[in-house]
C-alpha positions, 0 to 999 in steps of 0.5 A, spaced: 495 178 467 502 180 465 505 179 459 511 174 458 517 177 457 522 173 453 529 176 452 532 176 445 539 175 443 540 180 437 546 180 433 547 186 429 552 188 422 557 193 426 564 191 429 562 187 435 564 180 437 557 178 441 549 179 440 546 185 444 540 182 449 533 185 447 526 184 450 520 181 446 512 179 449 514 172 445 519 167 442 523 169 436 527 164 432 534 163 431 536 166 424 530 171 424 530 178 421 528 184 428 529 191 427 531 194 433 534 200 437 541 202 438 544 208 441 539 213 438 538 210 431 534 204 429 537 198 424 536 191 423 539 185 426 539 176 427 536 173 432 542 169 434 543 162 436 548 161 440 547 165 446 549 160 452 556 164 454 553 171 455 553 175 461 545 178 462 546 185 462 541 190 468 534 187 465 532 194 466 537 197 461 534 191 456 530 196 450 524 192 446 525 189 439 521 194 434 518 188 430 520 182 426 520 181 419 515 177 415 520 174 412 523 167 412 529 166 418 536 166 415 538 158 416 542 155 420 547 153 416 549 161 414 549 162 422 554 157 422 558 159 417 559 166 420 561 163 426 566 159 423 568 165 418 569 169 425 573 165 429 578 162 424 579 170 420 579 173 428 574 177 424 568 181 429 563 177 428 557 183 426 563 184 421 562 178 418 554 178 418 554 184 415 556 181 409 550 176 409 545 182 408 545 190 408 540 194 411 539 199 406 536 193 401 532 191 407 529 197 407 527 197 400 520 195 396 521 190 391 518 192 385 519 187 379 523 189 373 519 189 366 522 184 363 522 182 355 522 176 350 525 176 343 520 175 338 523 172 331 517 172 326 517 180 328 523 182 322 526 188 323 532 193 320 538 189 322 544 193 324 550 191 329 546 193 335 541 190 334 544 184 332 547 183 339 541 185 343 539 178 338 544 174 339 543 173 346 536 171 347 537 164 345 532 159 346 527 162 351 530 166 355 528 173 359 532 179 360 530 186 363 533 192 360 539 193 365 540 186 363 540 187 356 545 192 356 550 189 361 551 184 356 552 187 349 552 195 351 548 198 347 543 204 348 537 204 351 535 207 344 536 201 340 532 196 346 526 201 346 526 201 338 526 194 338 520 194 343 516 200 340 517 195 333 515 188 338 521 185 336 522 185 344 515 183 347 514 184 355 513 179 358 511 177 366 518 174 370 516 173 377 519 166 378 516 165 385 509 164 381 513 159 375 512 152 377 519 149 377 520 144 371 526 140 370 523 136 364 524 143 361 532 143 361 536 143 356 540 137 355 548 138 354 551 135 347 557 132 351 563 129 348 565 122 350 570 124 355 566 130 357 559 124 358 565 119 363 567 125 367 559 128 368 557 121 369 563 119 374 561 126 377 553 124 379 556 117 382 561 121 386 555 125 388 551 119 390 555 117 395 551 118 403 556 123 405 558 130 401 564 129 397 570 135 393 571 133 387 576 136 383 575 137 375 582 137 372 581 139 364 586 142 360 583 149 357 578 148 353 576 142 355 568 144 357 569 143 364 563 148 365 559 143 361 561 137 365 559 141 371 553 142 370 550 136 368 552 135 375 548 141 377 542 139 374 543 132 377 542 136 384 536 141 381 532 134 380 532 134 388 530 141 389 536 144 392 541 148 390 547 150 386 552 156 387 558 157 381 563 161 384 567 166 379 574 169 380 572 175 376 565 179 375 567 180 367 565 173 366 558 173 370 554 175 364 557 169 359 556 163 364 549 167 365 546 166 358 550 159 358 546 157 364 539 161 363 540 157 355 539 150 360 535 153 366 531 158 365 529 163 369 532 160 376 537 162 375 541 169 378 548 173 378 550 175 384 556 181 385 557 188 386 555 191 380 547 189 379 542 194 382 540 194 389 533 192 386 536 185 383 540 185 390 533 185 394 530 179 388 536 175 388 537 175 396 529 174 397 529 169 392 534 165 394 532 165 401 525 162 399 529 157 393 525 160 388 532 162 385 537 155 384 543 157 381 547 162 383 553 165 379 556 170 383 563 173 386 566 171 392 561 175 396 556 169 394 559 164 400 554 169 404 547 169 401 542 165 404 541 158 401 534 155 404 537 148 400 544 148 398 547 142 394 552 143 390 558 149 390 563 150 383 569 154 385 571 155 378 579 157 376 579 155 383 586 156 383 585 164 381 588 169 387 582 173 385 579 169 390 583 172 396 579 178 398 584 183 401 579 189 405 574 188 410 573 181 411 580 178 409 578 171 407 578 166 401 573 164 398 575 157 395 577 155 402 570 158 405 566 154 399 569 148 402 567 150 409 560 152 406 559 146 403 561 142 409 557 146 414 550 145 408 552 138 407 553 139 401 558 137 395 564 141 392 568 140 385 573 145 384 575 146 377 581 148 373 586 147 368 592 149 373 589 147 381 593 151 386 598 147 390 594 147 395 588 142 391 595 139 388 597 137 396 590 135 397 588 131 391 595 126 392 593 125 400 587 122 398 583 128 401 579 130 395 577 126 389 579 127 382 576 127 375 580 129 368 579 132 361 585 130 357 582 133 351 580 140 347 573 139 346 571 139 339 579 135 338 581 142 337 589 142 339 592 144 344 597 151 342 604 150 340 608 154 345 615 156 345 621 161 348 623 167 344 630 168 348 630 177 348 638 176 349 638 174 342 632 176 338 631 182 333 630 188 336 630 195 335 631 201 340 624 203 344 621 197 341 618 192 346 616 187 340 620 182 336 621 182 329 620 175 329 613 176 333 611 182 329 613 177 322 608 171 325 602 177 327 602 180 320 600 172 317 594 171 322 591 178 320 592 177 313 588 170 315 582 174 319 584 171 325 585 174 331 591 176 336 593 176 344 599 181 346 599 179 353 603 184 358 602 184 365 602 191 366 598 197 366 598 204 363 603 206 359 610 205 364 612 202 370 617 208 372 618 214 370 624 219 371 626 225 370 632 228 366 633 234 370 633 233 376 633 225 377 627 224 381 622 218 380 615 219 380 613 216 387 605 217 390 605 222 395 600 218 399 604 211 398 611 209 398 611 206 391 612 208 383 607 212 380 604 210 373 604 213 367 598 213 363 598 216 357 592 215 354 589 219 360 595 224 361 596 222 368 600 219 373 596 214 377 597 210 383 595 202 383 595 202 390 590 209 393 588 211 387 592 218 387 593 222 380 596 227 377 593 232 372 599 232 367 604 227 365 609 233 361 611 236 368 616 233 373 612 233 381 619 234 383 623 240 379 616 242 375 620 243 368 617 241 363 618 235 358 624 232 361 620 226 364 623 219 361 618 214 361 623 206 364 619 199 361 613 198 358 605 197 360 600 195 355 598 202 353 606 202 349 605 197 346 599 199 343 603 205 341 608 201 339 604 196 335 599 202 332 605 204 328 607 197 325 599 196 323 596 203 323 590 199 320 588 194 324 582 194 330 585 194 337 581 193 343 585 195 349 583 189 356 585 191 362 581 194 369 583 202 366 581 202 360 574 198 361 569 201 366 565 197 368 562 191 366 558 195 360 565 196 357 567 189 359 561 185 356 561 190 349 568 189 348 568 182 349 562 181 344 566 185 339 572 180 339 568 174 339 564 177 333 571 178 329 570 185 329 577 186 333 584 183 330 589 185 337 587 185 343 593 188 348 591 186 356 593 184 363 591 179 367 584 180 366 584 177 358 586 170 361 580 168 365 576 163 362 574 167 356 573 163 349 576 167 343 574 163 338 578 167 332 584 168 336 589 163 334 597 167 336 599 170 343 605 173 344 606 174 352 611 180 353 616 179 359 614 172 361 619 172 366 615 178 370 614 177 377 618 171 378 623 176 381 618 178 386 620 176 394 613 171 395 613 164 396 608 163 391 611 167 385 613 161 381 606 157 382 602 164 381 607 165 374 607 158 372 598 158 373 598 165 369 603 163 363 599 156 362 592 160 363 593 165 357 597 160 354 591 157 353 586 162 349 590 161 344 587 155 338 581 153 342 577 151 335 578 149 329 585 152 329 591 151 331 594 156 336 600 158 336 604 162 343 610 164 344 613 167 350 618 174 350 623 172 356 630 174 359 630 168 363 629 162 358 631 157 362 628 157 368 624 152 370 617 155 369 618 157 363 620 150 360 614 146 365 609 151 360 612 150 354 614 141 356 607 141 358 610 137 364 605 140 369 605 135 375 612 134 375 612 142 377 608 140 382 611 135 385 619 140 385 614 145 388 610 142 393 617 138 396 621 144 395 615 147 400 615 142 404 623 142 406 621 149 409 616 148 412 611 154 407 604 152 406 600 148 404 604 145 410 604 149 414 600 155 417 601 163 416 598 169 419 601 177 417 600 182 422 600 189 419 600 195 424 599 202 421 598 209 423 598 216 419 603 217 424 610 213 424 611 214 431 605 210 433 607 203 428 614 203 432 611 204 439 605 198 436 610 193 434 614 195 440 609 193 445 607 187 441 614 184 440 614 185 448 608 181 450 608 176 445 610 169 448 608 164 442 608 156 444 614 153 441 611 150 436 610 157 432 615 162 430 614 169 430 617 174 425 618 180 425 617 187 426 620 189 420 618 195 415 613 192 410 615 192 403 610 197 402 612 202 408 606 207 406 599 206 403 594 211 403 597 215 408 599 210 413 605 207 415 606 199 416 610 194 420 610 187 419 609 181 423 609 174 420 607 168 424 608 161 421 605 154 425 603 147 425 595 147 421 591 147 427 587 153 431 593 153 435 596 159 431 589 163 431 588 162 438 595 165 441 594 171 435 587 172 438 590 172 445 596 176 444 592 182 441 588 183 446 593 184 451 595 191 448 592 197 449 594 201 442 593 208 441 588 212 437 589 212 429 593 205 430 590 199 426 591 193 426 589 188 420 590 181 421 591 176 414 590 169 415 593 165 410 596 171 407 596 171 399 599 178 398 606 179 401 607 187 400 
């Protein structure tokens, strides 16, 4: 009797539009795993779901699936989701699968870590390493050596004297053999306002069809407490939570906090944990063994088996825009994620983005607010320090006033922010002899000094020079001026006022890795830092709970820029760092440098008039026709090779032919005309907010025929205009 044959829509993680058809002797489902052939290597591939439009190729050209995977299929909902990522973001759709799953963790067997328990009766020698290492088991948490020096970022040796001393005790962690107990949660000490706004949240939530909630709270207020009451709420029912954050450094914080109040269900999610936590995590989630997720934007793609509820914290973070590969954002995607699971979303923020702003006053999403500081902490006092006007010496970047006001918090223990947006040393370097800037030779942009590593680096393809002392130009030898500061002249600067005070450097140069991030900010929240200096990185989320002064040096940086975000993107950063400032006890005080102290953002942070900016900059939008109103898409075609950009656009600009509804702008020179070797041309479409604008963009592209080494990258709702 011969044998069935059943031909199979496989789709693969490389850059194709559509699932290649292979040949089985059964049935295989949607969203199963298959290892295949292609070309003369084997991969993995999904089977795919929806396979009606394709053309059969020669069934004799048809090569056999190798074998299916003995694990659970990949949902429905995630196929959908990779669909619609595809097909809004105009991405190849085997692009956009390879972010749900990597064949190389496929390939790897799954060993469990050894994981260990703190012991409290066992009294060891206390040392400031190993105090870390005690603080963070609280309660009965669990924790694998990598994950004990991710956190603190002491040795190995220090963890391994406090197993050989039984301090820490091995114990078994395989959560697909522990019994899922909800009575074990530990319940949240809510504040009135925090127990309304949880309580209104459930009700929300209790409605037949999944809701978008937004939780507006003032910085400090506890938002990530209220939410998640919300998530235990949605555990009861056996599904499960994903809390989206902007930034990896603030993972291993939110992971203790929810570990402390739901053991060991849940996971963390981003590119810095290992390969085998990749391969746990995915497997765990798959089969919902694991029910809550702190992760990265990359998180959207795991595969839920029930999912219930997603958190976008500082949902208003640009950080969510992933600019390479699969352009996307991840705020826009959890609602899409949300909606095609059946789920609920809450977007939390002090400062929501224009776009939530909008939503919440059409009624689209509800909105619950937290008015107060937890604890009745109050809310920091900020004012404007005019520099026209101020006291200040020649090379010098720090008024006397602020350095008068810095002397008082440490005489009192208490802890300072210096907060400059600007990396290194100096922005822009010159040279005396010959008049020359120094400009990445890969990139048209300024290269940046960093002392502390003696190079010139380039923020944009990671060029560096091996000397800072010799111009790139002429080559003679210290004429080099450094123009404007960075957060490494200021510490400088500072170091020579206060030569005995403890510095701790934030920002991405200067810390390595999460190791670096979490030991530093350990240190800081322990008091054992007095100043911190840092970019953007310093104004995420973070609870300092000694720090009670901040003074933001060039407050006005970046509202010159040429985006049609820079004030909302300004006023959100300003507000945000604004508010690590006094978020106990003690009352905080900010004060910010700037050369523009009248401009309306600047006095909308220190009046506390947020929805009145809101509203002058959502009208101002409006009346030009600028998202959230409208829709944008950027084109960007580059190539080594000048020539071949000029012909790209050329042809593109002759073949475009957009309905009358969509303006299209361009080709003009991008404002960054070269980076990592490649020049670029821009153009920028804007239409109604419909498919309509995708759709011709998909269309006019194809059209074209473009020459080898040409690319074109397509940005849909643009966040970055360089």
């Amino acid at each position: 009797m011969e044998e069935n044959v059943y031909y199979i829509p496989v789709l693969l993680p490389i850059a194709v539009n559509k699932p290649y058809f292979y040949r089985h002797t059964k049935l295989v489902t949607s969203g199963s795993i298959v290892k295949v052939p292609i070309s003369n290597r084997e991969t993995y591939g999904v089977v795919w779901h929806n396979s009606d439009q394709m053309d059969m190729p020669d069934k004799n050209k048809i090569r056999n699936i190798i074998s299916v995977m003995d694990i659970n299929s990949l949902p429905l909902d995630l196929l959908n989701f990779v669909e619609w990522v595809s097909n809004y973001y105009l991405s190849p759709l085997g692009n956009v699968l390879k972010a749900s799953f990597r064949v190389k963790e496929l390939e790897r067997v799954f060993k469990l870590d050894a994981c260990y328990q703190i012991d409290r009766n066992v009294l060891i020698k206390e040392t400031p390493q190993r105090k870390l290492v005690e603080d963070i088991f609280v309660g009965d948490i669990i924790l694998t050596k990598a994950e004990i020096i991710s956190k603190t970022g002491v040795s190995y040796s220090v963890i391994n004297h406090m197993v050989k001393s039984q301090k820490l005790k091995a114990v078994e962690n395989n959560t697909q053999n522990k019994i899922f107990d909800p009575n074990e949660f530990r319940k949240s000490k809510l504040s009135k306002e925090q127990d309304i706004a949880a309580r209104d949240l459930i009700q929300i939530f209790n409605l037949k069809e999944a809701q978008t909630v937004v939780l507006d709270g003032v910085t400090g207020s506890g938002k990530t407490e209220v939410y998640m009451k919300a998530i235990e709420g949605f555990l009861l029912e056996n599904k499960q939570a994903l809390v989206l954050l902007p930034e990896i450094a603030l993972t291993s914080e939110f992971l203790i906090r929810f570990k402390n109040n739901f053991g060991e269900f849940v996971a963390e999610w981003h590119s810095g944990i290992s390969i085998k936590q990749r391969k746990r995590v995915w497997d765990g989630v798959l089969s919902n063994n694991i029910k809550i997720i702190i992760g990265a934007r990359s998180s959207l793609f795991l595969p839920f088996s029930d999912l219930g509820l997603i958190v976008v914290d500082e949902e208003h973070e640009s950080a969510y825009k992933q600019e390479e590969g699969i352009i996307y954002q991840a705020r826009d995607m959890a609602l899409v994620r949300s909606m095609l699971s059946n789920a609920n979303t809450i977007l939390s923020s002090a400062t929501p983005s224009l776009e939530t702003y909008v939503n919440i006053r059409n009624q689209k999403y509800k909105k619950i607010s937290l008015n107060k500081r937890y604890g009745n902490a109050n809310m920091p006092l900020v004012s404007i320090m005019d520099m026209k006007s101020s006291k200040i010496s020649k090379e010098s970047w720090i008024p006397s006033e602020l350095i008068e006001k810095m002397e008082g918090v440490f005489n009192k223990r208490e802890q300072v922010l210096l907060f400059l947006n600007r990396r290194g040393y100096a922005p822009l370097t010159i040279c005396r002899k010959c008049g020359v800037r120094m400009e990445c030779p890969n990139c048209s942009t300024w290269l940046v000094e960093h002392k502390q590593f003696n190079q010139f680096r380039c923020h944009h393809c990671g060029y560096h020079s091996k000397n800072i002392n010799k111009c790139l130009s002429c080559f003679a030898s210290d004429t080099l001026v450094p123009c404007g500061p960075g957060i490494e002249r200021l510490s400088e600067e500072v170091r020579k006022i206060f030569p005995d005070i403890r510095i701790a450097i934030m920002s991405s140069d200067h810390l390595a890795g999460i190791k670096d991030i979490n030991s530093t900010l350990n240190q800081i929240k322990s008091n054992n830092i007095d100043l911190i200096i840092g970019t953007q990185l310093v104004a995420k989320g973070h609870h300092f709970p000694f720090l009670t002064l901040v003074g933001v040096i060039d407050a006005d940086f970046g509202l010159g820029v040429t985006d049609m975000r820079a004030t909302e993107k300004t006023y959100q950063l300003l507000h945000q760092v604004s508010g690590r400032a006094g978020r106990e006890k003690r009352q905080g005080e900010v004060i910010l440098l700037t050369h523009m102290p009248e401009h309306p953002v600047l006095q909308a942070i220190v009046s506390g008039e947020r929805d009145l900016f809101y509203e002058e900059e959502a009208i101002m939008r409006e009346n030009q026709s600028l998202p959230p109103f409208t829709r944008m898409i950027s084109l960007i075609i580059s190539s080594r090779d000048k020539n071949k950009v000029t012909m790209a656009s050329k042809k593109l600009l002759i073949n475009s032919f957009p309905p009358k509804d969509i303006t299209l702008l361009g080709p003009i020179e991008a404002p960054i005309a070269r980076i990592r070797g490649r020049y670029r041309m821009r153009f920028l479409l804007k239409g109604p907010k419909n498919n309509k604008i995708q759709v011709f963009v998909k269309q006019w592209i194809a059209k074209i025929k473009i020459e080898h080494d040409v690319k074109i990258t397509v940005d849909v709702d643009p966040y970055n205009f360089l």
